[in-house]
C-alpha positions as CSV (number, residue, x, y, z in Angstrom):
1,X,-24.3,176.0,214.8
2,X,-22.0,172.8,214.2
3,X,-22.4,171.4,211.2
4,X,-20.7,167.7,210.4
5,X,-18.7,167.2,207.4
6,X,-18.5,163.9,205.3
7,X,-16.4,162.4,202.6
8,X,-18.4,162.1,199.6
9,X,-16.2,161.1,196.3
10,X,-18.9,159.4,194.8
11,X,-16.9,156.0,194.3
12,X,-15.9,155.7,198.1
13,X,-18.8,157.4,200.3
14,X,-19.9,155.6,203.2
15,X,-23.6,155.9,203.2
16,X,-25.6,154.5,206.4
17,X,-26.7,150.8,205.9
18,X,-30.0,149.4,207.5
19,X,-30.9,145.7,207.4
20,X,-34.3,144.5,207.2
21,X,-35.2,140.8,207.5
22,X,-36.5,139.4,204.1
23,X,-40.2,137.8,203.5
24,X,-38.6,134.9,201.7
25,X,-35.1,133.2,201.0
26,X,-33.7,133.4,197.9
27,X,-33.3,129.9,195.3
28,X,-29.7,128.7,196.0
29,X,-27.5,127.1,193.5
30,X,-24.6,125.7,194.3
31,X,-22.9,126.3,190.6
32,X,-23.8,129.8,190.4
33,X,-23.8,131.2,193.8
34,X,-27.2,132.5,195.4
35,X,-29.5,135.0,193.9
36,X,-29.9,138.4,195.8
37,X,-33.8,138.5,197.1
38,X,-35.9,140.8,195.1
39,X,-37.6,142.1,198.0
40,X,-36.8,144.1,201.6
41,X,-40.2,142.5,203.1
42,X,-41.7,145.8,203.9
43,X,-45.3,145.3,205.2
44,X,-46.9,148.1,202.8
45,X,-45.1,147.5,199.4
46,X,-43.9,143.9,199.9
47,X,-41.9,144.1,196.2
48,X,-40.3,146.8,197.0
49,X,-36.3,146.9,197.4
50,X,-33.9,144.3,196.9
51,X,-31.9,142.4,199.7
52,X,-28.1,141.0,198.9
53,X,-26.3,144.1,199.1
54,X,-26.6,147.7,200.5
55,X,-26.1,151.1,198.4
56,X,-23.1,153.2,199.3
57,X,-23.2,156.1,197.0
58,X,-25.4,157.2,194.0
59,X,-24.0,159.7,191.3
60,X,-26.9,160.7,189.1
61,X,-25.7,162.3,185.5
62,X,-29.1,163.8,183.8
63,X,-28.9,166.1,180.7
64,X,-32.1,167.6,180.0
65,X,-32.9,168.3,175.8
66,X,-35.5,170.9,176.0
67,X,-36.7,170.2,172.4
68,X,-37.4,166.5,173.0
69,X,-38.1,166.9,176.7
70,X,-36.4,163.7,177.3
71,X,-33.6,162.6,179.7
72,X,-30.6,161.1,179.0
73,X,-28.9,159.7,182.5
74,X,-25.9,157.7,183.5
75,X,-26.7,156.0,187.7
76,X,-24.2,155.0,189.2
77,X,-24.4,152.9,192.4
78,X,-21.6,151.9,194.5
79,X,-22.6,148.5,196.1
80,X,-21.7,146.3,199.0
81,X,-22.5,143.0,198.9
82,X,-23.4,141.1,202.3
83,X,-23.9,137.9,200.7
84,X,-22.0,135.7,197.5
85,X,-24.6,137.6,194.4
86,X,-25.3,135.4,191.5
87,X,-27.7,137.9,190.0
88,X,-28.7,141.3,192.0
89,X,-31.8,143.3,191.1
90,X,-32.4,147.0,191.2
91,X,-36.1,148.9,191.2
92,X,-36.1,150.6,187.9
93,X,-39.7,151.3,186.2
94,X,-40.1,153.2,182.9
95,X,-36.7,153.9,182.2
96,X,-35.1,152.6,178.9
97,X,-32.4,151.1,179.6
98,X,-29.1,150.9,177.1
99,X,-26.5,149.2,179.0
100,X,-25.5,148.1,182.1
101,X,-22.0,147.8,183.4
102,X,-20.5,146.0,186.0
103,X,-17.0,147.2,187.7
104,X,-16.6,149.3,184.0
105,X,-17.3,145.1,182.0
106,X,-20.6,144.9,180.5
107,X,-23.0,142.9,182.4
108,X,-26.3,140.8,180.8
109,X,-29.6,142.6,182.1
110,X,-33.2,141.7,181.8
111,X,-36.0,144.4,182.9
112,X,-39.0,142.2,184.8
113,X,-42.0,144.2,185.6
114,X,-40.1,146.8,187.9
115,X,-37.0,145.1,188.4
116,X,-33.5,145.5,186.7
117,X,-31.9,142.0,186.8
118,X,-28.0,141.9,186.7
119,X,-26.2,138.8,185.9
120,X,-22.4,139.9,186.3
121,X,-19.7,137.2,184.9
122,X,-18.6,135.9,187.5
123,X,-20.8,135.9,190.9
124,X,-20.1,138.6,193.7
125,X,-18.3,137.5,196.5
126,X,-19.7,138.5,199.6
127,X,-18.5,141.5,201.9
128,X,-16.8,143.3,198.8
129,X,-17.9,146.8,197.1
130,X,-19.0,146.8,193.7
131,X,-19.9,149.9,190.5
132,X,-22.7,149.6,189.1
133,X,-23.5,151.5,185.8
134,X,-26.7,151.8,184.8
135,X,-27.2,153.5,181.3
136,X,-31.0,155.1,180.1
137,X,-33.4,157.5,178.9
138,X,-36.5,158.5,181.0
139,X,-39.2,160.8,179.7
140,X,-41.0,162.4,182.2
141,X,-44.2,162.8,180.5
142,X,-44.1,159.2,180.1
143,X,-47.7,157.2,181.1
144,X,-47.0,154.8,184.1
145,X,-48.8,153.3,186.4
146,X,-47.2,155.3,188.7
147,X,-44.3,158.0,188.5
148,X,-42.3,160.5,190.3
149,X,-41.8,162.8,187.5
150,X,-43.6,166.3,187.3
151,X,-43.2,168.0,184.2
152,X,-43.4,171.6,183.9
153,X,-44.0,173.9,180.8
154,X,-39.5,175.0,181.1
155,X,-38.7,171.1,182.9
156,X,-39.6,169.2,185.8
157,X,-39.2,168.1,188.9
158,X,-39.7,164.9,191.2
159,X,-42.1,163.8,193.8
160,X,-40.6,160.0,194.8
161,X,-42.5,159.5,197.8
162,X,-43.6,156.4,199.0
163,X,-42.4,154.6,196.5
164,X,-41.3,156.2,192.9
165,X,-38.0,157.3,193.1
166,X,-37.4,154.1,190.6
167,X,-39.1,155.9,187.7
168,X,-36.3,158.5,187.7
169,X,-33.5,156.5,188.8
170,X,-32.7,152.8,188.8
171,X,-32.3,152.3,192.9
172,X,-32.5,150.3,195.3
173,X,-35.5,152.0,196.3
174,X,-36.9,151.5,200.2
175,X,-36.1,154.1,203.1
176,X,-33.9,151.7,204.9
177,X,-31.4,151.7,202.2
178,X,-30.2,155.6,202.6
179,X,-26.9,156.9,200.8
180,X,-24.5,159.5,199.8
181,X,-25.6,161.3,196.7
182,X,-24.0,162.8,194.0
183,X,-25.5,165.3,191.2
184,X,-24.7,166.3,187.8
185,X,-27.6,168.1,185.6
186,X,-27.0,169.4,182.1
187,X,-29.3,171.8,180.8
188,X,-29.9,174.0,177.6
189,X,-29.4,177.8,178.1
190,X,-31.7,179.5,179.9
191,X,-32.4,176.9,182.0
192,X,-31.1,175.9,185.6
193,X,-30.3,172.5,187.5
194,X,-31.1,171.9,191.1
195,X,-30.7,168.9,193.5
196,X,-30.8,168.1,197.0
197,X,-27.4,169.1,198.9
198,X,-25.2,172.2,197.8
199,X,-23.9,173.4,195.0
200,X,-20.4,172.1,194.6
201,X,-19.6,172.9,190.7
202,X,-20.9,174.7,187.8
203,X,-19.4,173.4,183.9
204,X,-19.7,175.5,180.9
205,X,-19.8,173.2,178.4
206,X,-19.1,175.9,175.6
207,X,-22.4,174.9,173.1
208,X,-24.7,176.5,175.1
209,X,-25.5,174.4,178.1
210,X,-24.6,174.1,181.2
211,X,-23.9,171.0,184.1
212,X,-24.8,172.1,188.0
213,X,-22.9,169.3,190.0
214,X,-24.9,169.0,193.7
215,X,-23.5,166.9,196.2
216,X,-25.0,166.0,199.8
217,X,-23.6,166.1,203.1
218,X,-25.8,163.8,204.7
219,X,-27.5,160.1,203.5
220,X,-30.5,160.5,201.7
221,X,-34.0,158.5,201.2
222,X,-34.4,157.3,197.9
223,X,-38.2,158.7,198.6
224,X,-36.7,162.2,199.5
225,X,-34.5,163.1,196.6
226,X,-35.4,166.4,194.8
227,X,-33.7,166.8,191.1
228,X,-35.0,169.7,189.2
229,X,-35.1,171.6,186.2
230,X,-36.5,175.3,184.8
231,X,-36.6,178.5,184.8
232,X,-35.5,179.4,188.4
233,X,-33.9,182.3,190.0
234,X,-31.9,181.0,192.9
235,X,-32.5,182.8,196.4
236,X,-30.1,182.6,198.7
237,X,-30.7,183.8,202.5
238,X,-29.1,183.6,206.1
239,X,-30.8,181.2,208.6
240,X,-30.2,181.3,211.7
241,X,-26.4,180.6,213.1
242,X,-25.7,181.2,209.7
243,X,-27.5,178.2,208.2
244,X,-27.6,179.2,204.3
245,X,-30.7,179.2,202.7
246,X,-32.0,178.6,199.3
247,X,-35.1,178.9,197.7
248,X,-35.2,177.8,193.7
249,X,-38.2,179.7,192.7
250,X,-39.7,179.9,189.2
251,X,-38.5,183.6,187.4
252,X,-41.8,184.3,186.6
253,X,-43.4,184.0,190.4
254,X,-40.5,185.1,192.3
255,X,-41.6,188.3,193.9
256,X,-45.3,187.1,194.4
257,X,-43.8,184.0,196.7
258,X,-41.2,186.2,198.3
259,X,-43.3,186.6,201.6
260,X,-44.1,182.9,201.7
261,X,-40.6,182.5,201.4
262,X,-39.3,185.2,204.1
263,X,-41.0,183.1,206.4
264,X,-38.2,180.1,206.4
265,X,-35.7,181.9,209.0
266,X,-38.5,182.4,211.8
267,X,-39.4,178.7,211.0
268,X,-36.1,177.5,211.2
269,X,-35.3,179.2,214.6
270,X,-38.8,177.8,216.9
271,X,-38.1,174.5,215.6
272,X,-34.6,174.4,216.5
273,X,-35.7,175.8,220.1
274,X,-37.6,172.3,220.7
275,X,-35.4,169.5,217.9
276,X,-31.9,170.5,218.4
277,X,-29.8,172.3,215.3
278,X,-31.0,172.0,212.0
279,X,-29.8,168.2,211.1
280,X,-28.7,169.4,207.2
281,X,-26.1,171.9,205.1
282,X,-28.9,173.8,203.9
283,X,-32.8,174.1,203.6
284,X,-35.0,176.0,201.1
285,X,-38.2,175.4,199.4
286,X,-38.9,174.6,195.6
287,X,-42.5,176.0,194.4
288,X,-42.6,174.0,190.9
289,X,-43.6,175.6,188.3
290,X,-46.5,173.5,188.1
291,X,-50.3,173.9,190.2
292,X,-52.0,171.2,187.9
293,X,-54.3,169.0,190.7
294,X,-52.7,166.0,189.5
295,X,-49.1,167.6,189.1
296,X,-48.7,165.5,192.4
297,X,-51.1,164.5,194.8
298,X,-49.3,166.2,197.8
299,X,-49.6,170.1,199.0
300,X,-45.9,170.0,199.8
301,X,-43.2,167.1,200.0
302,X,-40.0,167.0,202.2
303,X,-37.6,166.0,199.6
304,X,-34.1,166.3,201.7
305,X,-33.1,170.4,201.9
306,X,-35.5,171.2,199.5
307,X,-39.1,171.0,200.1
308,X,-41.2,170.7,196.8
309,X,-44.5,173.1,196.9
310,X,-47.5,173.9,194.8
311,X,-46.6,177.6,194.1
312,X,-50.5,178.7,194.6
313,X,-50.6,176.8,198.2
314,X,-47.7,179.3,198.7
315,X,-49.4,182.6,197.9
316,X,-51.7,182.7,200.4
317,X,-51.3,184.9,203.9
318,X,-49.3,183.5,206.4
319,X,-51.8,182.3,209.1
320,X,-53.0,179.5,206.2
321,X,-49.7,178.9,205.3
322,X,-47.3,179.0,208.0
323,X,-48.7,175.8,210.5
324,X,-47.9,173.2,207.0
325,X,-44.7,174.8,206.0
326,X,-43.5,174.1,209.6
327,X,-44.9,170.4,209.1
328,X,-42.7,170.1,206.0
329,X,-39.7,171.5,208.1
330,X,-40.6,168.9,211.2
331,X,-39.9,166.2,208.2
332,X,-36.1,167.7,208.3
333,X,-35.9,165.7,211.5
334,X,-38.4,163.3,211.6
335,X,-38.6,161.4,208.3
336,X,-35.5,163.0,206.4
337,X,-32.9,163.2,209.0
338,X,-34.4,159.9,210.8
339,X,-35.8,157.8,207.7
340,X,-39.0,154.8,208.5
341,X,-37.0,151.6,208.8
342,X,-40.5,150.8,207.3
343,X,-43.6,151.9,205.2
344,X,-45.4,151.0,208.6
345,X,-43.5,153.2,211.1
346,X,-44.7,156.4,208.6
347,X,-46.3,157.8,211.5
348,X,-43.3,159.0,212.8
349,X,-42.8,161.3,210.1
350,X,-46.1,162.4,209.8
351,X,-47.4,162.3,213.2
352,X,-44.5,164.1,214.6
353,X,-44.3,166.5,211.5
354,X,-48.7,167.4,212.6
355,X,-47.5,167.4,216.3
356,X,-45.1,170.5,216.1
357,X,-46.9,172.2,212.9
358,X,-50.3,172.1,215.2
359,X,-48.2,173.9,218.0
360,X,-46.8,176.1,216.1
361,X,-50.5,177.4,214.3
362,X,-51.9,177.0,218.0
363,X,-49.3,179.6,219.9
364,X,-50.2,181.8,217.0
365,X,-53.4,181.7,218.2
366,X,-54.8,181.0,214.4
367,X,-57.8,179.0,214.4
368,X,-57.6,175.3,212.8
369,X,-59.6,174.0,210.1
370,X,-62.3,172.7,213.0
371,X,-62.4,176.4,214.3
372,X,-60.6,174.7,217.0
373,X,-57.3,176.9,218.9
374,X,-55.7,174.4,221.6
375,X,-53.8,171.5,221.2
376,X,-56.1,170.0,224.1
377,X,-59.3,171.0,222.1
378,X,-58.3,169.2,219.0
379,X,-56.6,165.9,220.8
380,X,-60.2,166.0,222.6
381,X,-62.0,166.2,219.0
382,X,-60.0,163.8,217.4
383,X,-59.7,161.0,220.6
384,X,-63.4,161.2,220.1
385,X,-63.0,160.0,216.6
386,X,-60.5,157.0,217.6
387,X,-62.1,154.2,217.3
388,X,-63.7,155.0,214.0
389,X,-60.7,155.8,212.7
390,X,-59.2,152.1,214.3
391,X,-62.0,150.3,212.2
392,X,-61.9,152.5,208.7
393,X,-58.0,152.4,208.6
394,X,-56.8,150.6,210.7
395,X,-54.6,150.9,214.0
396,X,-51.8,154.0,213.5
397,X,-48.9,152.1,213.2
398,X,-50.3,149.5,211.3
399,X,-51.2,150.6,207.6
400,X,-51.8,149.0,204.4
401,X,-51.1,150.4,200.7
402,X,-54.4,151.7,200.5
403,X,-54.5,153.4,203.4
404,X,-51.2,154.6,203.8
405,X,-51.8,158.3,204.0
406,X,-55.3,158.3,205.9
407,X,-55.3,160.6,208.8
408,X,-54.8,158.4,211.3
409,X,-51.0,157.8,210.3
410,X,-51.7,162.5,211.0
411,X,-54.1,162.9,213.4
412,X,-54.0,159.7,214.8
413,X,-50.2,159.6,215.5
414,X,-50.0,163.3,217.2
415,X,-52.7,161.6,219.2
416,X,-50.4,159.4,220.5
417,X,-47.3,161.5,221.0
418,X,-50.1,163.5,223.1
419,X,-51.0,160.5,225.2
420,X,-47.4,159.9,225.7
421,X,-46.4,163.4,226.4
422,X,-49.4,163.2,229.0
423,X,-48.2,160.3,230.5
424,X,-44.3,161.2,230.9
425,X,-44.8,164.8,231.3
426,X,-43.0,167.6,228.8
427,X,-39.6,167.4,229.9
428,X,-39.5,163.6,229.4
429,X,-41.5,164.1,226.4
430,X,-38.7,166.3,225.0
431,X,-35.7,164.4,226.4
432,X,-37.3,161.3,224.7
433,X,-37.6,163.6,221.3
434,X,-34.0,164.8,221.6
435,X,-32.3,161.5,222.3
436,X,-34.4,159.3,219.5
437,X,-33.8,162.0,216.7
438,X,-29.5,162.2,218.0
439,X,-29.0,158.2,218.0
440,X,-30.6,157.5,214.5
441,X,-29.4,160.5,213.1
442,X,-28.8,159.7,209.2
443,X,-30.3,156.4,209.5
444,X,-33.7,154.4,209.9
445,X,-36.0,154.0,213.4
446,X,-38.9,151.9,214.1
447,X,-41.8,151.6,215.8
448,X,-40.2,149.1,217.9
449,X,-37.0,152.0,218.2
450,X,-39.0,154.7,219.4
451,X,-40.8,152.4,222.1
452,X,-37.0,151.2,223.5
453,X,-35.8,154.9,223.3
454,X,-39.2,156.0,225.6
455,X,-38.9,153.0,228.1
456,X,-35.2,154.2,228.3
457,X,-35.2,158.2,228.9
458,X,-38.5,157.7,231.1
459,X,-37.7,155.4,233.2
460,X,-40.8,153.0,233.1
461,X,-41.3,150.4,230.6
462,X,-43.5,151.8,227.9
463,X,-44.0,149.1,225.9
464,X,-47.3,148.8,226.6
465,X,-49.0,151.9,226.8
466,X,-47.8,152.6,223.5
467,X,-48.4,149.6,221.5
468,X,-51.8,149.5,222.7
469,X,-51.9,153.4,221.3
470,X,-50.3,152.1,218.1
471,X,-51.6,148.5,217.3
472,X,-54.9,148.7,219.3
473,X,-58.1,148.0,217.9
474,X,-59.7,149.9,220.4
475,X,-58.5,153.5,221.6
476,X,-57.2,153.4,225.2
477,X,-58.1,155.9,227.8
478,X,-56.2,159.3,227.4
479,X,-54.0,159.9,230.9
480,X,-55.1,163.0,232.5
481,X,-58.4,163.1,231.2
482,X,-60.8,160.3,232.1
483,X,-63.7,162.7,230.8
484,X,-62.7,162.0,227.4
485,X,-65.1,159.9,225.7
486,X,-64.8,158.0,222.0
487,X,-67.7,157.9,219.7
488,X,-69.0,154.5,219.3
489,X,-68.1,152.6,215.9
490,X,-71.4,153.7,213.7
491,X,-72.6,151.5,210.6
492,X,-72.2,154.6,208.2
493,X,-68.4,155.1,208.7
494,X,-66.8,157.5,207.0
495,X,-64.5,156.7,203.8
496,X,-60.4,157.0,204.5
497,X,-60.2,160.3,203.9
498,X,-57.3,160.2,201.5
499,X,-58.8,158.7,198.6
500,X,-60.0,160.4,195.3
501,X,-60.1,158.7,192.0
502,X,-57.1,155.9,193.6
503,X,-54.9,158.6,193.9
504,X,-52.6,159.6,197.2
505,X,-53.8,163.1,199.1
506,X,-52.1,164.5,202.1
507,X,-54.2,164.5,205.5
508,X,-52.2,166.7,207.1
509,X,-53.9,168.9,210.1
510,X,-51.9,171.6,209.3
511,X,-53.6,172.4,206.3
């Protein structure tokens, strides 16, 4: 296997930079220059991100005090402007902040619900770079109103998605904004510090602790990064076409998770068969040392080489297992390699991630949670359901906050990848997979993207026939089978099935 290499000195790496049009213009002032928009106008979390420049390069410096349980972190962001910045704003939430420098000066700061405003001297000219140096302490145990952080009895680790990552790190925090990454964790003896990436440098620091320095090939999601700290033995294994491996598993469970985790190579090689090489420098999982039902409200999460687990989820046989830990993988591509250009094009990730986990499970010939064994079987029981879904959450590609991780950004979008595999046929199907995932390759797609690149490899304009899949009200008729019937829209629909006490719960099919 290939594998690319980047430049990634954390002042000068190039990280891919996505532009999204914002909701609404910024105040000008012709004295001062012209305020850098406080939003990215994505449709689900309209606050979220901040327009006026794009993020290079992060280089995180956390040092963990066991005793306190606190963190005490140096970001730095490497910034380029695309417009003249009298102020610029970062997400930041929970994190106290000391100072805040600006090319190495000091720079006047103001914390507004959960932006980080940043008045430099002199404004920012346009089309120049620009160090920020952002200063803090973050506790993880800390009571927000919403938080990446996951403590665990010997540390923590993080869980940003959809939008959180700004709890641990001050960022500019939206999936269109990806960028190089840089690590450095300091930790009391006994204690080990992982990130996503590879390990490029360990520091004795001669009182006892220690600094792992991590460092990523590839752009990252602010949504996918993994930082971690505990009591981990680090497993390293050969993937295929050499592809290394690493699992950081807690000391204490790491021979009861060693078959879960001997299942990664196999994994690896049948999705490789159908997505093209693995798209990163390494890929492991990461069972927390933390099973706690509101630890965080997913089963697993694709943070970039290093997907975060419940350990119990983990311990069971493979046949309940296997089908979600080759959804998680699927996110390598789609949703990690390729990032959402919005909170509204999630589908993608987790639509495609269903698609191939539910093929995997179903060539196994294990059962699914309906009792059900073919793909066709399932797309039949869940067209059936289509419209229901429409009304209760909405079209698939058309979410709101609320219903954000409702099955029918799952189900409902390997529904539609079904009805366009049906209507291309497989080698189109795959051709259209291959060539979407190889020209957005560590950066951001669309809806709109993935349309283009089917009308394109297929041959026919498919503009249609997939928007009325993905924005339709009503569920269109499924090519190849006019027997298939939806269930009429009844007055006692169920609840979005991702909702318990107003927190997030995965509705994976693979589960």
């Amino acid at each position: 296997m290939r594998y690319r290499t980047r430049v990634t000195a954390p002042a000068a790496l190039l990280g891919t930079m996505a532009a999204l049009s914002v909701a609404s213009p910024a105040h000008a002032d012709p004295e001062t220059g012209t305020p850098g928009p406080e939003t990215l106008g994505d449709p689900v979390f309209p606050s979220l991100g901040n327009d006026g420049y794009r993020v290079l390069a992060y280089h995180l410096d956390l040092a963990y005090d066991a005793t306190t349980r606190l963190v005490d972190a140096t970001a730095t962001l490497t910034l380029s402007t695309t417009q003249e910045l009298s102020q610029l704003s970062l997400d930041a939430l929970g994190l106290d902040v000391r100072e805040v420098l600006l090319d190495g000066a000091p720079a006047a700061r103001e914390q507004a619900g959960e932006k980080l405003r940043i008045t430099p001297a002199v404004p920012l000219a346009a089309r120049t770079t620009a160090t920020v140096t952002v200063e803090y302490t973050a506790d993880p145990r800390a009571a927000l109103a919403h938080t990446a952080w996951v403590p665990t009895p010997d540390g923590f680790a993080i869980c940003p998605q959809p939008n959180t990552a700004h709890t641990v790190f001050p960022c500019n925090d939206h999936p269109s904004d990806k960028a190089d990454f840089t690590f450095r964790i300091t930790v009391p003896a006994g204690l080990k510090g992982v990130a996503s990436g590879h390990l490029v440098n360990t520091e004795d620091l001669g009182d006892g602790r220690t600094a792992y320095c991590y460092r990523s090939r590839e752009p990252i999601a602010t949504e996918i990064v993994q930082i971690t700290v505990g009591d981990y033995v680090i497993k390293d294994r050969q993937g295929p076409h050499g592809l290394p491996l690493r699992d950081v598993v807690p000391t204490a469970r790491a021979t009861a998770l060693e078959p879960a985790l001997a299942l990664t190579p196999n994994l690896v090689s049948w999705i490789e068969q159908r997505l093209g090489a693995f798209p990163f420098e390494t890929y492991g999982l990461l069972p927390c040392n933390n099973d706690a039902s509101n630890a965080f409200d997913f089963t697993g999460l694709e943070t970039q080489t290093l997907t975060l687990y419940k350990p119990n989820f983990l311990l069971q046989a493979e046949k309940s297992i296997g089908s979600h830990m080759m959804h998680e993988l699927v996110h390598s591509y789609f949703g990690n390699s390729v990032s959402p250009a919005t909170w509204s094009d999630l589908w993608l990730n987790e639509g495609h991630a269903d698609f191939y986990g539910l093929l995997y499970r179903y060539e196994r010939g294990w059962a699914d949670s309906l009792g059900l064994t073919t793909m066709e079987a399932r797309m039949k029981d869940t067209y059936a359901r289509g419209d229901q879904w429409r009304k209760s959450s909405g079209p698939v590609a058309a979410p709101n906050e609320v219903n954000l991780f409702d099955s029918q950004r799952y189900l409902g979008g390997v529904l539609v990848l079904y009805a366009l595999r049906q209507q291309v046929g497989e080698s189109v199907f795959s051709a259209i997979e291959s060539t979407f995932l190889e020209r957005f390759r560590n950066a951001s797609a669309s809806t709109a993207d993935y349309i283009a690149v089917a009308s394109e490899v297929s041959g026919a304009d498919q503009s249609g026939f997939l928007r009325d899949w993905l924005y339709g009200t009503k569920t269109p008729r499924m090519p190849g089978h006019p027997d298939w019937t939806v269930t009429p829209v009844s007055s006692a629909l169920r609840q979005p099935q991702n909702r318990t006490d107003g927190h997030w719960h995965d509705n994976s099919a693979t589960l």
